[in-house]
N, C-alpha and C positions, 0 to 999 in steps of 0.2 A: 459299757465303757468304764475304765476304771481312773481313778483323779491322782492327779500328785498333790505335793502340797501345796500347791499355791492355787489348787481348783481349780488348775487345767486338764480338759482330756487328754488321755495318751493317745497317740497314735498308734497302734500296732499292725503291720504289716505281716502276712510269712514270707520266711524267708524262701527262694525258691529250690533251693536244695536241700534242705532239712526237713522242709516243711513246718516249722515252728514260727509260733511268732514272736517277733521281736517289737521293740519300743521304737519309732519311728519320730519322734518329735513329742512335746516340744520337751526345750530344756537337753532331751535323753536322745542319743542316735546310738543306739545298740548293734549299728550295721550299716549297710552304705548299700547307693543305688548304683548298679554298675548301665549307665548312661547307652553306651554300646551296644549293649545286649537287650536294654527296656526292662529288668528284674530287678530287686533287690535283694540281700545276700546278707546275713546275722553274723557278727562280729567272730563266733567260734569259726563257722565256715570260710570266711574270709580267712582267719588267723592260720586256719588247719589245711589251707591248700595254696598258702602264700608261694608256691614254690608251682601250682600250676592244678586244673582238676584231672583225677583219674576218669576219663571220660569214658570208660565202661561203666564205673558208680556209679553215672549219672546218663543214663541215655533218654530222658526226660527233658536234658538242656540241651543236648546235642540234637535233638527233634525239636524244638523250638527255637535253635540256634538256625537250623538245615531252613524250616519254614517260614522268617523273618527274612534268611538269605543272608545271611552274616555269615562271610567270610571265615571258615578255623583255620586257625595254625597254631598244630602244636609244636610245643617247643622241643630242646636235642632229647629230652627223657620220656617222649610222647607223650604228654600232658599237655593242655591246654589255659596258660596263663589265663588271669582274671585281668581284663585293662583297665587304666586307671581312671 
């Protein structure tokens, strides 16, 4: 675990699309939990697919989306918004 400065542990999380991990609490939220789906998702990833995921890059969420049973629908440019 590594400390900030007030010698609290970070939290770090991966994110489920990158794979990297991000800072989860406290103080620092480097990313957000997308509720819906039960994953969490790092700030770049989020930023870089505000407009919806190309869900051929990712056929690791789309199999975990299929076997949870959540519902897809993508949007008019065939991508698959992130909900809020």
């Amino acid at each position: 675990m590594k400390y900030v400065r007030d010698n609290l542990p970070r939290h770090m999380v991966p994110c489920f699309l990158c794979k990297w991990d991000f800072q989860f609490g406290p103080h620092i939220y480097a990313g957000r939990g997308v509720a819906a789906w039960g994953i969490r998702i790092c700030r770049p990833c989020v930023e870089s697919n505000w407009d919806g995921i190309v869900t051929s890059s990712h056929p690791e969420l789309m199999s975990y989306l299929r076997d949870r049973g959540v519902e897809i629908r993508l949007n008019s440019k065939g991508w698959l918004p992130i909900p809020q």
